[in-house]
N, C-alpha and C positions, 0 to 999 in steps of 0.2 A: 926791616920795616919798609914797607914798598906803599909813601904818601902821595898821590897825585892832584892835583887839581880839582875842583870840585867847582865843575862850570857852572852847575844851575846856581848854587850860592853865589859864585861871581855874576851873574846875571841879575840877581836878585837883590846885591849888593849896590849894584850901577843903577839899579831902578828905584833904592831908596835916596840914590845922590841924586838922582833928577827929579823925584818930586819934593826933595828939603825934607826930608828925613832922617838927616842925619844930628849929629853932637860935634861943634869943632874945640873940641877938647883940647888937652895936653899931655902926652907921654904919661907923666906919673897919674894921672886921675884911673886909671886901666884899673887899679887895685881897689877903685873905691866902686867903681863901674861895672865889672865886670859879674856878669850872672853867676850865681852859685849851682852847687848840684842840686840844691831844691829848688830852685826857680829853675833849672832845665827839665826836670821831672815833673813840675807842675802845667810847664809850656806844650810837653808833650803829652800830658794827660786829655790836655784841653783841645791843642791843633794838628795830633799827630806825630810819626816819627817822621815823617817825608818834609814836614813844614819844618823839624829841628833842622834836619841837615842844610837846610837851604841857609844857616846862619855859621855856615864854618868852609873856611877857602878850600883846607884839607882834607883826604878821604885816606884812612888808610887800609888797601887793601888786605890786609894780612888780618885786618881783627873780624870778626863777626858781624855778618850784614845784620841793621836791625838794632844795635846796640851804641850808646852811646862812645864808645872808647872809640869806634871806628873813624870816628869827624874831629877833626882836631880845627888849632886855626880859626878862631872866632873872629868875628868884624864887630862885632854889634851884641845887645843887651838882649835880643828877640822885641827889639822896640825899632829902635834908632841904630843906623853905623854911625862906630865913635869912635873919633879919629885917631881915639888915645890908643885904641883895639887895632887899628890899622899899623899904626909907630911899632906897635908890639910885636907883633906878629911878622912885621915885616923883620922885624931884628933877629927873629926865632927863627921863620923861615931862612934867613941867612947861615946863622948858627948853623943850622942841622945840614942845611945843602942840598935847601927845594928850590932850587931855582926858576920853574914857574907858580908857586906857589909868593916866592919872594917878590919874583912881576907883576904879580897880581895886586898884591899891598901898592909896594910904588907905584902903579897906577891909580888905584883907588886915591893914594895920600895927592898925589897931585894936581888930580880933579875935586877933590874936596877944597881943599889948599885954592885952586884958581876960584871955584865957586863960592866959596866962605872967605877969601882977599886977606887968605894968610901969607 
């Protein structure tokens, strides 16, 4: 599995923390928070595949362009980045041993974190 970074999400990411878009949540809320496969097929019915991918850090190249399995890595509900999603992801990304996928979370959490006076 060959995951890399998925710059326009991170771009996309950083531009919901500056305009207060985001949720300053807690780790465990991620399970109550986090979009289902119907709410990702409904998201995409409505705004596109190009608008889904812009809501996940990871791309993996090895699956099929086009299709959801390829994005991994979520920030956010297709609403708001939440910070429970960032705590998570960033722990996964460590797990697996994406390590700019894992920089990318740490960043996110601790500009959230200065801007929300966690």
């Amino acid at each position: 599995m060959t995951v890399r970074l998925n710059e326009d999400a991170l771009s996309h990411a950083r531009g919901l923390l500056r305009s207060g878009d985001f949720v300053a949540d807690e780790r465990d809320d991620w399970s109550e928070d986090a979009p289902s496969a119907d709410d990702g097929n409904a998201f995409i019915d409505k705004h596109g595949m190009k608008e889904y991918t812009r809501w996940f850090l990871g791309e993996d190249t090895d699956e099929t362009e086009g299709t959801k399995g390829r994005y991994k890595f979520p920030y956010g509900d297709f609403n708001k980045l939440h910070r429970c999603a960032v705590i998570s992801g960033e722990s996964r990304a460590g797990q697996y041993k994406h390590p700019s996928i894992e920089k990318a979370y740490r960043e996110l959490l601790d500009a959230l974190d200065r801007k929300s006076g966690n």
